[in-house]
N, C-alpha and C positions, 0 to 999 in steps of 0.2 A: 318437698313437704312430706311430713312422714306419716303411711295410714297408720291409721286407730284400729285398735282392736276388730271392731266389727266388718272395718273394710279386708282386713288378715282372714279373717272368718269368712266373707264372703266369698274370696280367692279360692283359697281352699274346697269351698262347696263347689263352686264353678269347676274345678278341676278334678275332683273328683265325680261328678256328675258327665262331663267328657269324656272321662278315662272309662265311665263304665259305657256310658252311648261304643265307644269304638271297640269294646270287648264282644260286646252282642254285634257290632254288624262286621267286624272282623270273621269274627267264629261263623257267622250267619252267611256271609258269602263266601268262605272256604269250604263250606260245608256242600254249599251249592253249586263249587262249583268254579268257581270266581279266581281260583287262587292255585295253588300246589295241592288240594284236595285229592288223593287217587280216588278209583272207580270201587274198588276194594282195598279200604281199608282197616289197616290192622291194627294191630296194637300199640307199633310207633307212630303211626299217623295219628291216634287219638293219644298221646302221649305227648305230642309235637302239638295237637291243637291247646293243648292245656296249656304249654311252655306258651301257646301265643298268645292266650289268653292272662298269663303274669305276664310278659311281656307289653301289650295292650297297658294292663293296670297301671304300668308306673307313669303314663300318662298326668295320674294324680300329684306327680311330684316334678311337673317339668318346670314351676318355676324356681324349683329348690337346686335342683341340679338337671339343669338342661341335657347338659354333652352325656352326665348318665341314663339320661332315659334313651338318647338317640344311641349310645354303646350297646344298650341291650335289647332292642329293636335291631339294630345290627350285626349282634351278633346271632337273633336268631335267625336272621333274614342270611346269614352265610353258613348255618349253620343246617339251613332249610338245602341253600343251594348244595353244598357239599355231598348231604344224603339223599341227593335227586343224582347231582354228577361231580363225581366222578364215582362215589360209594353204589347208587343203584339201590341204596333201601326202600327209596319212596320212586311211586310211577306216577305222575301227574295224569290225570284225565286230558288236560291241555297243557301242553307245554311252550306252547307260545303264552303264557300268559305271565305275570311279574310275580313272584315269589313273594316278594316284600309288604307286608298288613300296609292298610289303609291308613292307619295310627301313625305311619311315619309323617304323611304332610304333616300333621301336626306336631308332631316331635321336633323336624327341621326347623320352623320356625322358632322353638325356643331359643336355641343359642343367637340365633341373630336378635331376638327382640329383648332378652336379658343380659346378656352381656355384651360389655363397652370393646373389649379385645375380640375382634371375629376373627383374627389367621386363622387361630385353631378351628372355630367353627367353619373357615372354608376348606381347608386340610380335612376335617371329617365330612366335609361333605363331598366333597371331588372322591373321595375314599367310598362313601356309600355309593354315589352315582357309577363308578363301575361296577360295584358287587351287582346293584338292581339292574343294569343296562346291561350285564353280559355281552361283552363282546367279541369274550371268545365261542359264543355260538351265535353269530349275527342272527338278528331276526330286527326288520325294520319295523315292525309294532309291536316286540318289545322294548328295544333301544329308545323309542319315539315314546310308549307310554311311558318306562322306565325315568326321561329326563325330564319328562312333563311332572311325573309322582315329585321327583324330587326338586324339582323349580319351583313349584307352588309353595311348600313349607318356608323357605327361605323369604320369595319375593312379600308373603304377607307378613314374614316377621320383620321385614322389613320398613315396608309399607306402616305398620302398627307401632312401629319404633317411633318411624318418621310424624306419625300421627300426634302420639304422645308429647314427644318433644316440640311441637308446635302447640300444643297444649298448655303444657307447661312454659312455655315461653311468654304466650298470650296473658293467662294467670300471671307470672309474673310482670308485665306489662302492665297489667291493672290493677295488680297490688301496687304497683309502685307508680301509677297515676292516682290512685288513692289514695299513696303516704302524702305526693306532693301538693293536692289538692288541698290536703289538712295541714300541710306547713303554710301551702299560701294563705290559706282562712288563718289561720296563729298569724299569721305575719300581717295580715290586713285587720286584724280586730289590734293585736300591738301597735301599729301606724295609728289607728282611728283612735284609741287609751291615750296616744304620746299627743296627736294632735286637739284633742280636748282640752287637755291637760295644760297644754301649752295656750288656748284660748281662754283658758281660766284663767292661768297665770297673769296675760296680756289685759284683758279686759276689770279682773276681780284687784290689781296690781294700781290699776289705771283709777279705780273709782275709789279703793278705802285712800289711794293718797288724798285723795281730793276732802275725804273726809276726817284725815290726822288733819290738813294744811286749816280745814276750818274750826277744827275742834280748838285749832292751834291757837285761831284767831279771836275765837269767843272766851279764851282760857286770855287771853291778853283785853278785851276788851269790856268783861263782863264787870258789871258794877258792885256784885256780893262777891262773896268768897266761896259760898257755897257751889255759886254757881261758875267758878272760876273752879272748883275743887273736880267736877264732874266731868269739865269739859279737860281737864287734863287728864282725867280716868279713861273719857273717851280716848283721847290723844293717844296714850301707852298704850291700852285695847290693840286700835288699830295700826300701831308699830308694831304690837306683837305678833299680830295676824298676817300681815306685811311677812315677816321674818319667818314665819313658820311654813309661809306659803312657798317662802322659796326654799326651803327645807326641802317639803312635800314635790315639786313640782322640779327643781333642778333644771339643768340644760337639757330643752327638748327640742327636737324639729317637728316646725311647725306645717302641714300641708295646707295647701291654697285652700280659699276658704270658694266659702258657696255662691252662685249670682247675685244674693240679697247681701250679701256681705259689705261694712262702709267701705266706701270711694272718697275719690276727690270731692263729693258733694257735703261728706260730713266733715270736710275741715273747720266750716264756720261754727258745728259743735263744739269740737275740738277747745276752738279760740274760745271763744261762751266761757264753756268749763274753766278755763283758767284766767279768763277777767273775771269770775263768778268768786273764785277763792282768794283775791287780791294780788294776782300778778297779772299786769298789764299789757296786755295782748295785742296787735295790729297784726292783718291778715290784710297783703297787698296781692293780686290776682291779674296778669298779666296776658293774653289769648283767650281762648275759648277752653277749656274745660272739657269738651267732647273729643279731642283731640288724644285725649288719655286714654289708652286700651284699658277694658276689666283690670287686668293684670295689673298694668302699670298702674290706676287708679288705687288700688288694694293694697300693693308697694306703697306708694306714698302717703297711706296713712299710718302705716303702720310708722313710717318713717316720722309724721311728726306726731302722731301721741307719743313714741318713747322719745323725743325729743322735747316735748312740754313735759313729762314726766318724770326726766333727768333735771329740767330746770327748779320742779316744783322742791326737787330732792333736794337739790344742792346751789342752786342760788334764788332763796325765795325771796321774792318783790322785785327782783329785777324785771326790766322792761325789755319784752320781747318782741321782733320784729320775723314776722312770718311771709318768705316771698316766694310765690307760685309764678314761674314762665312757661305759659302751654307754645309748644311751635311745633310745627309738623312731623319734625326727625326727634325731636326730643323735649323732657319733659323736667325742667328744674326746681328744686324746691332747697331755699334756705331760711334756716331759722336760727336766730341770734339774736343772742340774750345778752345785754347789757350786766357792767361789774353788780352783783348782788348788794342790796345796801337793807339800811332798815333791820327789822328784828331775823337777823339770821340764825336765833336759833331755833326758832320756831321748823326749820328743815332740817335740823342737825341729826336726830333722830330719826329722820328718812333720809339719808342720806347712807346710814350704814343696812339700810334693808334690801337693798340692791344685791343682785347676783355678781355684778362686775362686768357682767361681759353684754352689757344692751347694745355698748357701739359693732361688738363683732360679731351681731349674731343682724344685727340691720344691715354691716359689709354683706353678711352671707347672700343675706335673703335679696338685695340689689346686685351681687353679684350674679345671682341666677336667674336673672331678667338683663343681664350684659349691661349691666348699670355700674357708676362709681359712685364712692362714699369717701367724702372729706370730712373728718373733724379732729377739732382742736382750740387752743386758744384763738382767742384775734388781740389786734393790733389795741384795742380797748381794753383789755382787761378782764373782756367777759369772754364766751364763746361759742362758736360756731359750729352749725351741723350743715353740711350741703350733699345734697343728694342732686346726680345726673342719670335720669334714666332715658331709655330709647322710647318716644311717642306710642307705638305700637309693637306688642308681643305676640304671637300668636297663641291662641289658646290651649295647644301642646304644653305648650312650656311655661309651665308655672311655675311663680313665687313661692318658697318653702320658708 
């Protein structure tokens, strides 16, 4: 993620605010004492605090160029060593103590926590750790301060690296339970759209037939003209609403529907409805009826509204025979429709409002409750829908 402006600005302050903190307690314990300070000094001793004091400063720039701020800390820090020994310009008050400003823990750390390549950064550090540890003048609280000075820069730019990139990782972790969060909301508000839609289609499908099939019947039966003119107005209406609908609504899958949703219980609707608009209906009912899981109850209406629905389309007035067998392992339903007679054109016009595909979208949905679907002609002329489902489903696994 890339900072913005003010977090660039902020860096910068914070870094320059550091670089000045370790110029004053640099200068401040050299002075005192602390460092390569002699007892009398002269001219290049205050000339050398100055140099350590630019040196200190570039602090300001260590996340621009790390290895350069640690090159010139190091070079004053051997440059310290050299005019003590083997040159003899400078005489330390103490000379056990470490040459090297304070500024370097802080230095070491940049190249490990900004750049991804550390050879180089361990190559200049194995390089500064003998300039500071001296060990061609052993002194064991030198050598011992001197690897502690230079361990600390490293392990917390380490440390700080390691921090970050767990940061960053996390943040990305969340962003991206985030993105998915809002794909699965898209993707569950798109299921709930398709499965509305598809209850519209099924039920809004189911009722205007029923009212082309009557308009049909009062357009044949009414005594004026007028009123024979109206009831074909209706008729056309509702074919064209019919057709539009599946325009609008297309092939959708449908999701299980809700606890209140019809069962086996509204088959004798079902029948009703279509002895109501003049096809001849019987509902024969064979076991018990409880025997039918949710699921499976739900399946087999779907099963024969579009099977009374199919008949109203395409063989109207034929006599239909509706047979229900409850048994414990499974649950059959056939419905069969006698050769269509009578005014068949009264359905001709529902007949082409159809999607085409109602037999294989009822396979689908009995398939996904481990059920089969037969249909086709029969031996009569007319034809058959039989549905085999399994008695009980469990309520994981639902009807789509």
């Amino acid at each position: 993620m890339t900072d913005g402006p003010w977090h660039r600005r902020h860096r910068v302050a914070v870094d320059v605010a550091i670089a000045a903190a370790f110029v004053l307690l640099d200068t401040g314990a050299t002075v005192v004492g602390a460092s390569w300070w002699p007892d009398r000094p002269d001219t290049l001793a205050w000339v050398m605090l100055g140099l350590q004091a630019l040196a200190c400063a570039s602090l300001a720039v260590r996340r621009v160029a790390p290895l350069a701020v640690v090159g010139v800390l190091g070079a004053f820090t051997v440059a310290v060593t050299l005019l003590i020994s083997p040159v003899g310009a400078l005489t330390p008050a103490h000379d056990t103590n470490v040459w090297a400003p304070y500024a370097t823990v802080v230095a070491l750390s940049g190249p490990f926590f900004c750049r991804r390549d550390r050879r180089t950064a361990f190559l200049v550090l194995a390089a500064f750790t003998l300039v500071i540890m001296r060990p061609w003048e052993p002194s064991v609280t030198v050598m011992t301060v001197g690897l502690l000075r230079t361990a600390v820069g490293p392990l917390l730019g380490l440390y700080l690296d390691a921090r970050r990139r767990v940061i960053l990782t996390l943040r990305e972790r969340a962003e991206r339970a985030e993105r998915e969060r809002h794909l699965l909301a898209e993707q569950a508000r798109t299921e709930e759209r398709a499965r509305l839609a598809g209850e519209m289609h099924d039920i809004v499908t189911h009722r205007v037939s029923l009212m082309v099939l009557q308009a049909g019947a009062l357009r044949v039966t009414a005594p004026d003209e007028r009123t024979r003119r109206a009831a074909e107005e209706l008729r056309a209406a509702g074919c064209q609403a019919l057709e539009e609908l599946r325009d609008l609504v297309g092939i959708l899958r449908t999701a299980p529907e809700g606890d209140h949703a019809p069962s086996v219980g509204g088959f004798a609707a079902l029948v009703a409805e279509s002895v109501a608009v003049g096809i001849p209906t019987e509902l024969i009912e064979d076991g018990d009826p409880a025997l039918a899981s949710p699921v499976v109850g739900r399946t087999a209406y779907r099963v024969l509204r579009e099977a009374l629905t199919n008949v109203r389309k395409h063989a109207p007035g034929a006599r239909v025979t509706v047979r229900v067998e409850y048994a414990e392992a499974r649950v059959r339903l056939t419905v069969h429709n006698a050769p269509p007679h009578g005014e068949a054109r009264l359905g001709g016009a529902l007949a082409g409002t159809g999607s085409g595909l109602g037999i294989a979208q009822l396979r689908q949905r009995i398939e996904l409750v481990h059920g089969s679907l037969r249909a086709g002609p029969s031996p009569d002329g007319g034809f058959s829908v039989e549905a085999t489902l399994p008695a009980y489903v469990p309520t994981t696994e639902s009807a789509v």
